[in-house]
C-alpha angles and dihedrals in degrees: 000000000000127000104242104225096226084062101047103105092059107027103017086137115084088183100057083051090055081046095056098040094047095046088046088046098052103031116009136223088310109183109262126243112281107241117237128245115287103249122259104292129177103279110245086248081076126066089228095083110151114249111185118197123218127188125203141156097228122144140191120357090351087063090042093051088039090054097045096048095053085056083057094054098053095049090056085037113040103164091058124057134197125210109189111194126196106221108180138274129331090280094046090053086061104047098038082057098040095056079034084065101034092050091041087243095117127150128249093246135356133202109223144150126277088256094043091045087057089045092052099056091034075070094053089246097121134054134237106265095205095089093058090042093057096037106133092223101029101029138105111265117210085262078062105047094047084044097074120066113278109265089023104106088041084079089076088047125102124185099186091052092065086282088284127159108242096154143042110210114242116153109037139173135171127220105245140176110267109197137196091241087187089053101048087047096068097051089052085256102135101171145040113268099263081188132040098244091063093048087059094045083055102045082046105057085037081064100093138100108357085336124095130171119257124007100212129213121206090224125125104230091060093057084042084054101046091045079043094063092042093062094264142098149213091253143006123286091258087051089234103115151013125289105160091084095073124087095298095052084050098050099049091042079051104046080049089053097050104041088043080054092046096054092240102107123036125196103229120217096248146000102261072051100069103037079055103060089042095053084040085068091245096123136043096213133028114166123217150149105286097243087064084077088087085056092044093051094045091052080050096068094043090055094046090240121153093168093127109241110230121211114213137161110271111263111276142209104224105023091192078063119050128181121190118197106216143172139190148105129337129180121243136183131236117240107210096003104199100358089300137125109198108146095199081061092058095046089043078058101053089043085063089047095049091046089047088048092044116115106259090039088053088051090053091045094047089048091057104038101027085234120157110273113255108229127000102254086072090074100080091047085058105044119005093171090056095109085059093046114108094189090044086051091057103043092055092053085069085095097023091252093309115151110229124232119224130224124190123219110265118252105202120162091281113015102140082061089053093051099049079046094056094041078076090072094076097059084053116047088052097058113108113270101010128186101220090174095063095033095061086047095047088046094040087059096047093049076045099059081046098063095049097062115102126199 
């Protein structure tokens, strides 16, 4: 269950490969849902031809594809044009929209995290999506709605902003477990741990010699993963208060505690740290957000390591039911772009969102930037030889054909502020003696008084 290097550029995912065999396994290459008619625009013998703006922070592959795809779009739509802008990194996204929404300058669209995308319409500068997703020409049918993966239209969701729909989920990765395969191999461990009692079994027998089983990272989103795929989560459902304190919360600080005690895992000093001893070949797991495989692989090189990295699923509690934590892009529109208010822009806009989430234009987005595939219906635009496919069979037994949910990270007022309060957890959990229990209770009320602040 390795990624073949000669194959990273394409499928360098493993998740997106357990994605594909499960779905094909439980439901098939259905047909996807047909996508409705672009609305009336000015015909291109007028000079009033619609250009929409749209405003994102890729890099790389993902703003060449981007970029080439918007250029689709206009030659099978001539009459609307897309200008697609790089503005700058992740924090000059947020400012350039935040004076853009003060100054009443604002894009189209715009392509932002999960959290930005919240900001942004805490600042009145998006509109509500529910009304283009129930437009009886331009919405999403119930065809629609089942056709994407379960959890995935959560992501746009935001229940502290009246449960209201700001975002439409577009780039898309899941935090994963990345292992050393050489190294379980030698130890007659053949596959990556589906549960947490075999993670530990196999962490356990990696811990020998200069080896040892999990290099740690005091970081949030790898605690958010690990009460993710136990059925949990940081916060409430209503993102108001703290969760992570409950028996789940318990379980994984404790799993960190003993294994820290044990000497088979180790809490590395940073991040890049971490990432280095595992790459280094020093320990067996690390766990990470799938696109840090490029980063893996390229520490790999400047230590002089070959052993192949496999990508699995983190461990999970109930294996019949997997949750995956993920992150990404979503599309959002623009309220008054430009200081207007023209409601056939904003459902030209929508129409561009619906045709760049559509089945065969997911498939093209998930080849070139190795994302989670959208719906299910994509897949048989990615791989069409996948039922044939031996690899592809085992990997989606990881879960025994379950199809996993997915949860999106939580974007509260403050939530950057929560998180750097929760990495503490680590630190403390690995002191000697440690009260876990008192330590998760003393952390869950200060996230608490956090999230009471108001601005």
């Amino acid at each position: 269950m390795f990624v073949p290097r000669n194959r990273a550029h394409f499928f360098t995912s493993a998740l997106l490969i357990f994605l594909c065999g499960i779905v094909l396994l439980i439901i098939g290459c259905r047909a996807a849902p047909p996508l409705p008619n672009p609305p009336a625009t000015p015909s291109t013998q007028s000079s009033r031809t619609t250009t929409l703006t749209l405003w994102h922070s890729l890099t790389d592959e993902r703003r060449a594809t981007l970029q080439a795809m918007a250029r689709d779009f206009h030659e099978t739509y001539p009459d609307l044009t897309i200008n697609t802008v790089y503005v700058g990194n992740h924090d000059d996204l947020t400012k350039q929209m935040t004076a853009a929404i003060a100054l009443g300058t604002t894009p189209d669209l715009v392509l932002a995290d999960r959290r930005q995308i919240a900001e942004f319409a805490r600042q009145g500068g998006l509109q509500p999506l529910e009304p283009f997703i129930g437009d009886a020409e331009l919405g999403l049918s119930n065809d629609d709605k089942s056709d994407f993966l379960r959890g995935m239209l959560s992501a746009g969701k935001f229940p502290t902003l009246g449960k209201r729909i700001y975002g439409f989920p577009f780039d898309q990765e899941a935090f994963v477990l990345f292992y050393n395969d050489d190294l379980l191999k030698s130890v007659n461990a053949n596959r990556a741990p589906s549960t947490w009692e075999q993670f530990i079994e196999f962490a356990s027998a990696a811990t020998k010699d200069a080896t040892y089983g999990w290099a740690m990272r005091a970081d949030a989103d790898t605690f958010e993963a690990m009460l993710t795929s136990r059925g949990s989560a940081l916060l409430t459902d209503a993102e108001t208060r703290a969760l992570f304190n409950e028996r789940a919360g318990l379980a994984s600080l404790k799993l960190i505690a003993d294994l820290n005690e044990g000497g088979i895992a180790e809490l590395a000093a940073s991040d890049d740290k971490a990432r280095r001893e595992f790459a280094a070949g020093k320990a067996a797991f690390y766990m990470g957000w799938m696109s840090e495989l490029d980063t893996l692989q390229a520490l790999q090189k400047e230590t002089k390591t070959t052993f192949e990295i496999g990508v699995a699923p983190l461990p999970q509690l109930d294996p019949q039911d997997p949750w995956l934590l993920v992150r990404g892009e979503l599309f959002g529109i623009s309220k008054n772009p430009g200081g207007r208010v023209e409601p056939d822009r904003a459902r030209n806009a929508w129409f561009f969102v619906r045709w760049m989430t559509a089945p065969t234009q997911s498939a093209r987005w998930v080849r070139a930037a190795d994302a989670i595939p959208l719906r299910s219906s994509a897949l048989a635009f990615i791989a069409p030889e996948l039922p044939s496919n031996a690899r592809f069979r085992q990997i989606a037994t990881a879960f025994n054909g379950v199809l996993p949910s997915l949860a999106p990270q939580p974007a509260p007022l403050y939530i950057d502020t929560v998180e750097d309060a929760v990495a503490d957890l680590w630190l403390q959990a690995t002191q000697p003696k440690a009260d876990l229990r008192a330590i998760l209770d003393g952390m869950a009320l200060r996230v608490n008084q956090i999230l009471t602040v108001r601005p």
